[in-house]
TORPAVO-620581 format. One record per atom (N, C-alpha, C): residue number from 1; residue in three letters; atom name; y, x, z. Coordinates in nm, 3 decimals. Layout:
! residues N
+-----+------+------+---------+---------+---------+
! pos ! code ! site !      yy !      xx !      zz !
+-----+------+------+---------+---------+---------+
! NUM !  ALA !   CA !       Y !       X !       Z !
...
+-----+------+------+---------+---------+---------+
END
This chain:
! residues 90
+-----+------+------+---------+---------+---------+
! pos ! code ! site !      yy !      xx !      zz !
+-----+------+------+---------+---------+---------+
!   1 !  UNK !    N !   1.428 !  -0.789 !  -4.308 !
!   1 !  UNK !   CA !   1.417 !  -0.932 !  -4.283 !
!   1 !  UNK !    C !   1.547 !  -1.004 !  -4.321 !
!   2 !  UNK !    N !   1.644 !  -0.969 !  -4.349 !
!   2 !  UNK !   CA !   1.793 !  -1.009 !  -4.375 !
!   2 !  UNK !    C !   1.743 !  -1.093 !  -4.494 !
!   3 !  UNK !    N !   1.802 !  -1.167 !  -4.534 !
!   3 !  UNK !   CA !   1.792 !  -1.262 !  -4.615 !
!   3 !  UNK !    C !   1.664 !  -1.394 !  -4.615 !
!   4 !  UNK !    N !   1.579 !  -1.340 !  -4.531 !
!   4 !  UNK !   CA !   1.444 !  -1.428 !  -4.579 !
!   4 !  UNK !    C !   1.427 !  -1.520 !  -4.453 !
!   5 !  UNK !    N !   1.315 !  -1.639 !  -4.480 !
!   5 !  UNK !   CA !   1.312 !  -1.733 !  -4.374 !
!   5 !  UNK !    C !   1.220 !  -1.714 !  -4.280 !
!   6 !  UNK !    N !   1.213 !  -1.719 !  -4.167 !
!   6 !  UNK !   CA !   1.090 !  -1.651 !  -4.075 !
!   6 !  UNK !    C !   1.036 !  -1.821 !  -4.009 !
!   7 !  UNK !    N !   0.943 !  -1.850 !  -4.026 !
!   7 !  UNK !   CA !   0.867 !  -1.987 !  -3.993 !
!   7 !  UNK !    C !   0.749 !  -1.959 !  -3.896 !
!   8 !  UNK !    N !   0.796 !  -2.057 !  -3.752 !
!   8 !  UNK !   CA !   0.681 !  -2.009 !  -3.635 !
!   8 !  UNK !    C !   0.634 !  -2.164 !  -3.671 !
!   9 !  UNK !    N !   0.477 !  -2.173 !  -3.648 !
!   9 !  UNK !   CA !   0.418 !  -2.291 !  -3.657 !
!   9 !  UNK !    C !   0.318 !  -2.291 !  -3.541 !
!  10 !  UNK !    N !   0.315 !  -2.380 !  -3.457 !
!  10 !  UNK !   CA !   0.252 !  -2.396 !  -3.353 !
!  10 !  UNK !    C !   0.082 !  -2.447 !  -3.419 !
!  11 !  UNK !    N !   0.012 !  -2.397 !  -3.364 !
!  11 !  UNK !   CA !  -0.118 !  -2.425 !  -3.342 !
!  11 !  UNK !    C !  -0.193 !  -2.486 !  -3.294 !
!  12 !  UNK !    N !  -0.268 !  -2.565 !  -3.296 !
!  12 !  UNK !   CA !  -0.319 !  -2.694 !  -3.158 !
!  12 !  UNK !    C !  -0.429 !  -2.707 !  -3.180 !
!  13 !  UNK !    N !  -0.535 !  -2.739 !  -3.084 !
!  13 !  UNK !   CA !  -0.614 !  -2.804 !  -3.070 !
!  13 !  UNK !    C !  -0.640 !  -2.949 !  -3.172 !
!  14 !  UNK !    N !  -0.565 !  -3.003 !  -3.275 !
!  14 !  UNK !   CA !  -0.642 !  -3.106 !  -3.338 !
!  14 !  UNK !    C !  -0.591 !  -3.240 !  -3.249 !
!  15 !  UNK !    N !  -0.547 !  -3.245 !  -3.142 !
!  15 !  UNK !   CA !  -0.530 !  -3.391 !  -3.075 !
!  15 !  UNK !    C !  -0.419 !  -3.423 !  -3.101 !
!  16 !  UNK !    N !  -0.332 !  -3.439 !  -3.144 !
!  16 !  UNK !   CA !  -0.232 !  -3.467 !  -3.201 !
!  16 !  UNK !    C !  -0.110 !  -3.501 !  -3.385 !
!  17 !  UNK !    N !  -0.034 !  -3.542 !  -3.397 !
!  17 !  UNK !   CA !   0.018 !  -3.510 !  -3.467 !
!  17 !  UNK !    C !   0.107 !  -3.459 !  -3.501 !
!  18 !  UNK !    N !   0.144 !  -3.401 !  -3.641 !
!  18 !  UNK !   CA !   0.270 !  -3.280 !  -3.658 !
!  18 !  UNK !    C !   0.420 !  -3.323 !  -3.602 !
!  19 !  UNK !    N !   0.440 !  -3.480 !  -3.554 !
!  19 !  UNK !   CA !   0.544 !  -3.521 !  -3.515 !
!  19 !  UNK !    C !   0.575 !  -3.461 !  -3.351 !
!  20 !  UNK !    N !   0.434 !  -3.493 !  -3.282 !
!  20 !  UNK !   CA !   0.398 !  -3.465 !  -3.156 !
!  20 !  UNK !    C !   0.423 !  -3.317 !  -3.093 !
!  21 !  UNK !    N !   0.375 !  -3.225 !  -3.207 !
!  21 !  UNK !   CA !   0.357 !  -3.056 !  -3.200 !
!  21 !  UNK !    C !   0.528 !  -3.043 !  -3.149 !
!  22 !  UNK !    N !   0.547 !  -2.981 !  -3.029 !
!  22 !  UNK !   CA !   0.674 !  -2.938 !  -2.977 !
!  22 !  UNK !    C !   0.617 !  -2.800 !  -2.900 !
!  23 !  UNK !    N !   0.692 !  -2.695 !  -2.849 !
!  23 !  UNK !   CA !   0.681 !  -2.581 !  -2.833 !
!  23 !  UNK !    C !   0.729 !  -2.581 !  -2.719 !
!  24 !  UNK !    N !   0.702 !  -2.553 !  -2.602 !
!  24 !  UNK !   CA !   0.747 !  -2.571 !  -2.420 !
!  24 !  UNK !    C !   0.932 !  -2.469 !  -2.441 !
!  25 !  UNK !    N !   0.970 !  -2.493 !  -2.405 !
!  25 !  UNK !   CA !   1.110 !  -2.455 !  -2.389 !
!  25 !  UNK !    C !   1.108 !  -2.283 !  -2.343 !
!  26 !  UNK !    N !   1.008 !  -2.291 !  -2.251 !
!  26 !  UNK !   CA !   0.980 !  -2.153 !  -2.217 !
!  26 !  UNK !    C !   0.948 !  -2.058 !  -2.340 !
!  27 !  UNK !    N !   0.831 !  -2.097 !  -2.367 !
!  27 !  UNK !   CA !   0.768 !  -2.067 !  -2.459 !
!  27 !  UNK !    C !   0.839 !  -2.009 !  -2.574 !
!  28 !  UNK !    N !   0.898 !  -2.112 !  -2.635 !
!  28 !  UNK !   CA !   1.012 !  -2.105 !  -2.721 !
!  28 !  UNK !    C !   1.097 !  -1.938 !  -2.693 !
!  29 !  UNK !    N !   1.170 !  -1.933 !  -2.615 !
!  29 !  UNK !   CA !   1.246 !  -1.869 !  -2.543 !
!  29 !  UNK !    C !   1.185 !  -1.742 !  -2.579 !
!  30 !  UNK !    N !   1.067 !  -1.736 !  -2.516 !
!  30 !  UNK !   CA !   0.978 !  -1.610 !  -2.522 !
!  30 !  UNK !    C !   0.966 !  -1.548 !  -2.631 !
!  31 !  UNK !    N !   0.933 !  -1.637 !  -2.736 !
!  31 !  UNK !   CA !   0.905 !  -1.578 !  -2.872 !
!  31 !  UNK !    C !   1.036 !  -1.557 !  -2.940 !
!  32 !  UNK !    N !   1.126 !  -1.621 !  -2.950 !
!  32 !  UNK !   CA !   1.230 !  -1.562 !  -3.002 !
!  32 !  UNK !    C !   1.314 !  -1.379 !  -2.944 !
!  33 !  UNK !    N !   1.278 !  -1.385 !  -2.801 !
!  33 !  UNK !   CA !   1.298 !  -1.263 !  -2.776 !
!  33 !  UNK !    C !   1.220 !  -1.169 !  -2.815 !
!  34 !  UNK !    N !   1.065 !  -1.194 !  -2.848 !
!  34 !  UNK !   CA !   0.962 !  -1.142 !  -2.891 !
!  34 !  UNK !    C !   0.986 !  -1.054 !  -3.061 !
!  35 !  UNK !    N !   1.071 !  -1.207 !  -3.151 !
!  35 !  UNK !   CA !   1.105 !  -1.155 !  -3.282 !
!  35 !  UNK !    C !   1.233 !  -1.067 !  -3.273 !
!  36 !  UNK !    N !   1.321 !  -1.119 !  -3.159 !
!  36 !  UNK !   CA !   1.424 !  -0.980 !  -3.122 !
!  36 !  UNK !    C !   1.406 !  -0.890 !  -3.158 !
!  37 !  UNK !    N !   1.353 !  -0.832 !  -3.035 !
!  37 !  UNK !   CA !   1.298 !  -0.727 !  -3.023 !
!  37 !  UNK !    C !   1.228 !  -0.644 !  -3.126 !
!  38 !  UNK !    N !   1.139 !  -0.712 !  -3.192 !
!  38 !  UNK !   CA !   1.022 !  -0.677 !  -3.260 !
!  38 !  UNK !    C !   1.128 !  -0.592 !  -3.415 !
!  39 !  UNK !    N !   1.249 !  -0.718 !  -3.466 !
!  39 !  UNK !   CA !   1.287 !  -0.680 !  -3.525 !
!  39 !  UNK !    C !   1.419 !  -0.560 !  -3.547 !
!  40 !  UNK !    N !   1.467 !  -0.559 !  -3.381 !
!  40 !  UNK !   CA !   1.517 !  -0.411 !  -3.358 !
!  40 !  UNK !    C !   1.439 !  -0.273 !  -3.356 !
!  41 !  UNK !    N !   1.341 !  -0.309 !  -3.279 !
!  41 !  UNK !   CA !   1.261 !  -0.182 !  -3.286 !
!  41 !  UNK !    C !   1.219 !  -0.096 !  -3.405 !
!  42 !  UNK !    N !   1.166 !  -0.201 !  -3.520 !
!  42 !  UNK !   CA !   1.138 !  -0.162 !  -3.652 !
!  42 !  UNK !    C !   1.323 !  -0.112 !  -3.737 !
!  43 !  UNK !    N !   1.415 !  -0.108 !  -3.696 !
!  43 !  UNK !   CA !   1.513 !  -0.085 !  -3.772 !
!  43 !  UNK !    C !   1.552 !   0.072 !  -3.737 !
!  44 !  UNK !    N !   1.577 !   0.104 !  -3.875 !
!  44 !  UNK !   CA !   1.647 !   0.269 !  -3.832 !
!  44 !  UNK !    C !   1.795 !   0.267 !  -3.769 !
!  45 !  UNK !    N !   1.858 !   0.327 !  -3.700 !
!  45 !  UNK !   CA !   1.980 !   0.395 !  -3.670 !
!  45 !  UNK !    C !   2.040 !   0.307 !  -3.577 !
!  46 !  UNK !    N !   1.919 !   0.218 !  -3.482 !
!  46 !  UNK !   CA !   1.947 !   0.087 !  -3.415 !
!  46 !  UNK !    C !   1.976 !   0.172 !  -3.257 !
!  47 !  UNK !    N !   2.095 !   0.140 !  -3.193 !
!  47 !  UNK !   CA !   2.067 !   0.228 !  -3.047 !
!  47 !  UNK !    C !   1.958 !   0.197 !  -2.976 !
!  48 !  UNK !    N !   1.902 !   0.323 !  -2.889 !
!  48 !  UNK !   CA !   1.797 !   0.287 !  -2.784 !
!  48 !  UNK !    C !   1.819 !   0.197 !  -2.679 !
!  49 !  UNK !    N !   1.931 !   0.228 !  -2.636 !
!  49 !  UNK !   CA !   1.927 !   0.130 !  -2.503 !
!  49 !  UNK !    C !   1.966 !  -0.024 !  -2.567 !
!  50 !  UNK !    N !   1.980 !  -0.080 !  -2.616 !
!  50 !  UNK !   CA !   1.962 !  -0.194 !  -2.682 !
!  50 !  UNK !    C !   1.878 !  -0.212 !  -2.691 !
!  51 !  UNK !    N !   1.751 !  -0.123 !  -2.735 !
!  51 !  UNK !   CA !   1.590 !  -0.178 !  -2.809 !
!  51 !  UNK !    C !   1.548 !  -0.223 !  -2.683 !
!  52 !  UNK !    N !   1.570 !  -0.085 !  -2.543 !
!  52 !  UNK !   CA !   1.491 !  -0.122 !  -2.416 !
!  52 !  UNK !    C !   1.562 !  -0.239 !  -2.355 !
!  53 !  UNK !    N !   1.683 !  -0.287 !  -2.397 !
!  53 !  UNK !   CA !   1.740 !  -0.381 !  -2.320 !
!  53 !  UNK !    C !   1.669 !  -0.507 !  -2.402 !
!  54 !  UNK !    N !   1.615 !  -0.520 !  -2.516 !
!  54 !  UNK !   CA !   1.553 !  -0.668 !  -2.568 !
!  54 !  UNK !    C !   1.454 !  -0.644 !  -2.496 !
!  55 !  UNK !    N !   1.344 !  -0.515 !  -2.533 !
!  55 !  UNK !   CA !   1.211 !  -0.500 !  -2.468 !
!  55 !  UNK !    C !   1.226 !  -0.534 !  -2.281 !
!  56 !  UNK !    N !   1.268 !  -0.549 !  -2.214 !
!  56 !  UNK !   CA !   1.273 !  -0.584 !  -2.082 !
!  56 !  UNK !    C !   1.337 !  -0.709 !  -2.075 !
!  57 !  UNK !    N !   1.401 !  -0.765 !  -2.175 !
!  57 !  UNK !   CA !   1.394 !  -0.938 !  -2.185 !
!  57 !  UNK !    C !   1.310 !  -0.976 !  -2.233 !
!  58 !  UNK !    N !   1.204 !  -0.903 !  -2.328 !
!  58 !  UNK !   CA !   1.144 !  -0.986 !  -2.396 !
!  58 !  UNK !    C !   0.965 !  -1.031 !  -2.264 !
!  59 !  UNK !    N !   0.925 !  -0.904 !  -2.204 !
!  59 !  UNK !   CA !   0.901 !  -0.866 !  -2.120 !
!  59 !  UNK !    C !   0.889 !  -0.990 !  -2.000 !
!  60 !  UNK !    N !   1.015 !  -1.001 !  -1.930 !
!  60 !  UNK !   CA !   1.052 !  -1.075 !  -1.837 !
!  60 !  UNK !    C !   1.077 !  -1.212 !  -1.892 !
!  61 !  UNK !    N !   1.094 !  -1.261 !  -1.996 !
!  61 !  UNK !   CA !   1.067 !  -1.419 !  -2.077 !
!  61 !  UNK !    C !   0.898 !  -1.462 !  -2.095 !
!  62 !  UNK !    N !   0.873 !  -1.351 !  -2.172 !
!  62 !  UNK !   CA !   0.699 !  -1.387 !  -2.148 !
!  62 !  UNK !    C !   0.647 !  -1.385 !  -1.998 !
!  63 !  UNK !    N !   0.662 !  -1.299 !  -1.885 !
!  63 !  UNK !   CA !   0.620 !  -1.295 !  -1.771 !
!  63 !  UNK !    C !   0.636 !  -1.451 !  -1.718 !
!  64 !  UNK !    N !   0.778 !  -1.488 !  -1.741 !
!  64 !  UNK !   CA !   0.877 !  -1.625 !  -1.657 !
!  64 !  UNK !    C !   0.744 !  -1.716 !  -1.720 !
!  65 !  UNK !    N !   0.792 !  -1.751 !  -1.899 !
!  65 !  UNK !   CA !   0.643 !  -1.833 !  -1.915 !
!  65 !  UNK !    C !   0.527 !  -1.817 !  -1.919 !
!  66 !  UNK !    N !   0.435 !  -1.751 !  -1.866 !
!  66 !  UNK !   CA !   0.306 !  -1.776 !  -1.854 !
!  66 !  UNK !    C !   0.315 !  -1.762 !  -1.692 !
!  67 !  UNK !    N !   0.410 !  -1.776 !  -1.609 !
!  67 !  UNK !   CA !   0.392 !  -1.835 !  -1.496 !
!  67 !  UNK !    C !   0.449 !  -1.994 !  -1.501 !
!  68 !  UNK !    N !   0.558 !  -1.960 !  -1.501 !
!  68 !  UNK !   CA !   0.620 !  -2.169 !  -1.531 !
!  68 !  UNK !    C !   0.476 !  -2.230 !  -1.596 !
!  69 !  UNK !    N !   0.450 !  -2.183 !  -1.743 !
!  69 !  UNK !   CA !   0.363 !  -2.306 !  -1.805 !
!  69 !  UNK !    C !   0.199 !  -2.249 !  -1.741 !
!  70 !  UNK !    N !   0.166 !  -2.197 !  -1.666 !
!  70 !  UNK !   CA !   0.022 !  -2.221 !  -1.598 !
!  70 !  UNK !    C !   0.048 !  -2.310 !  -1.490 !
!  71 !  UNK !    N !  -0.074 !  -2.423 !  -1.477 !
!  71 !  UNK !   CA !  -0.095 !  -2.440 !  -1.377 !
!  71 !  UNK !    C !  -0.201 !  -2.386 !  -1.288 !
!  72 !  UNK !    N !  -0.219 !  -2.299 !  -1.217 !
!  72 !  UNK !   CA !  -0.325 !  -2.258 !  -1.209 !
!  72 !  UNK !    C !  -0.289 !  -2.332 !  -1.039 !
!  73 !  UNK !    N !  -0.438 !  -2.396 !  -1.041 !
!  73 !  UNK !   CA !  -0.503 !  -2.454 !  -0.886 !
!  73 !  UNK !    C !  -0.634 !  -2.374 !  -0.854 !
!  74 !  UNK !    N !  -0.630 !  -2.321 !  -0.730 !
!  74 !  UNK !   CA !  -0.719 !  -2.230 !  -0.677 !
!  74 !  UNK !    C !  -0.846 !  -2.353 !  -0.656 !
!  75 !  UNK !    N !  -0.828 !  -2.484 !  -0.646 !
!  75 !  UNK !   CA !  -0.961 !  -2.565 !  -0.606 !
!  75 !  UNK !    C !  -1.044 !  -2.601 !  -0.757 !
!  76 !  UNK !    N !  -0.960 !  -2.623 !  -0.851 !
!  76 !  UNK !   CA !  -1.002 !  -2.619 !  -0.980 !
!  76 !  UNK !    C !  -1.086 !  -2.526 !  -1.015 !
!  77 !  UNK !    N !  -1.064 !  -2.433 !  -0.981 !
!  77 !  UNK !   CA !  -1.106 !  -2.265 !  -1.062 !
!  77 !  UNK !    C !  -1.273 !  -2.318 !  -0.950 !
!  78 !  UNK !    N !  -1.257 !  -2.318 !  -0.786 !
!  78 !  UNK !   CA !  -1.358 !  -2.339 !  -0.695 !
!  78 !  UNK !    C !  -1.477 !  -2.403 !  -0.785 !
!  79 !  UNK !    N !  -1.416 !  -2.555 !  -0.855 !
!  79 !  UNK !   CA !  -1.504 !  -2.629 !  -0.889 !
!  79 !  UNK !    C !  -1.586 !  -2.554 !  -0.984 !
!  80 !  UNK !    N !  -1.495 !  -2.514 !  -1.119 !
!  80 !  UNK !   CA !  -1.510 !  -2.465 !  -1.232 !
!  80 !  UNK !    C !  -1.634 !  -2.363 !  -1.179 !
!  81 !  UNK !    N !  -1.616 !  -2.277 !  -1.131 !
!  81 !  UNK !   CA !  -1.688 !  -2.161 !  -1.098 !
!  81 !  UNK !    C !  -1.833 !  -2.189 !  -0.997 !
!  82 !  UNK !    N !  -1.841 !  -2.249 !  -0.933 !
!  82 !  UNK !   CA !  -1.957 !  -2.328 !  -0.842 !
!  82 !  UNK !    C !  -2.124 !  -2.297 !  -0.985 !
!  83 !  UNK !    N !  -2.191 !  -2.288 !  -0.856 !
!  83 !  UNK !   CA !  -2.288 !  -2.251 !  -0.934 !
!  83 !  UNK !    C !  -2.308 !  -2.104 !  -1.064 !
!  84 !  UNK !    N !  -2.252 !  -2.088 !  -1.007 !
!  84 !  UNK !   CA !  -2.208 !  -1.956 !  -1.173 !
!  84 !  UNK !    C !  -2.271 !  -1.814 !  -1.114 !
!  85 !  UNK !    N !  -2.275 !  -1.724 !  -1.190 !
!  85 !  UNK !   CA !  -2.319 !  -1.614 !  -1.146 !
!  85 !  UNK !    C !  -2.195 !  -1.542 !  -1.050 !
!  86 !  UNK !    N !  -2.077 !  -1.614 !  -1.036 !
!  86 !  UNK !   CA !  -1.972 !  -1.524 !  -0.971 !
!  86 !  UNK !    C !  -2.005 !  -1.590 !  -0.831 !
!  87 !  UNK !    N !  -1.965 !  -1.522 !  -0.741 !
!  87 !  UNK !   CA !  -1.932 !  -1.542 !  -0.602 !
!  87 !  UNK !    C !  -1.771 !  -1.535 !  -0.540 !
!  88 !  UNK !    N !  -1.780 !  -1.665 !  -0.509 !
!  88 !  UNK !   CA !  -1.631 !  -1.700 !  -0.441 !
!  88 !  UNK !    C !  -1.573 !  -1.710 !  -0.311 !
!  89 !  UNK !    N !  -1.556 !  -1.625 !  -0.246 !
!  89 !  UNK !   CA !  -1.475 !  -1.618 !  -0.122 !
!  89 !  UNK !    C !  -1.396 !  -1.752 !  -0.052 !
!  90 !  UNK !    N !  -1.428 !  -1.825 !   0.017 !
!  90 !  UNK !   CA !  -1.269 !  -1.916 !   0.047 !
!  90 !  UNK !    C !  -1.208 !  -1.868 !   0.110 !
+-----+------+------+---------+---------+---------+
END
């Protein structure tokens, strides 16, 4: 990968425009540890405990954001699910 340009492009839903398209800070964060990593692991004569030290950041960045950026509301899901073949406990 040395020399070349690596381009992340966010994906959307269509409601917006390319000015608008921004990447959550978390998010962000995550994936760059993601290409870290990704690109130590693939290298020869790279030390191990380095690889496991990106892999357990990279790890614990994705964990951090997909808790920060969910909102998850337990009455939402209630509504959502009502009527459905699942059964919901309160």
């Amino acid at each position: 990968m040395s020399g070349r340009l690596v381009t992340v492009k966010y994906v959307s839903d269509g409601l917006g425009t390319d000015d608008e398209m921004k990447i959550h800070k978390y998010a962000e964060d995550a994936i760059y540890k993601y290409i870290t990593y990704g690109i130590a692991s693939a290298k020869a004569n790279f030390p191990e405990y380095i690889i496991n030290r990106f892999r357990k950041e990279r790890r614990a960045a994705m964990r951090n954001a997909k808790i920060r950026l969910s909102s998850f509301k337990l009455a939402e899901l209630e509504q959502v699910m009502r009527n459905k073949s699942k059964f919901i406990k309160h």
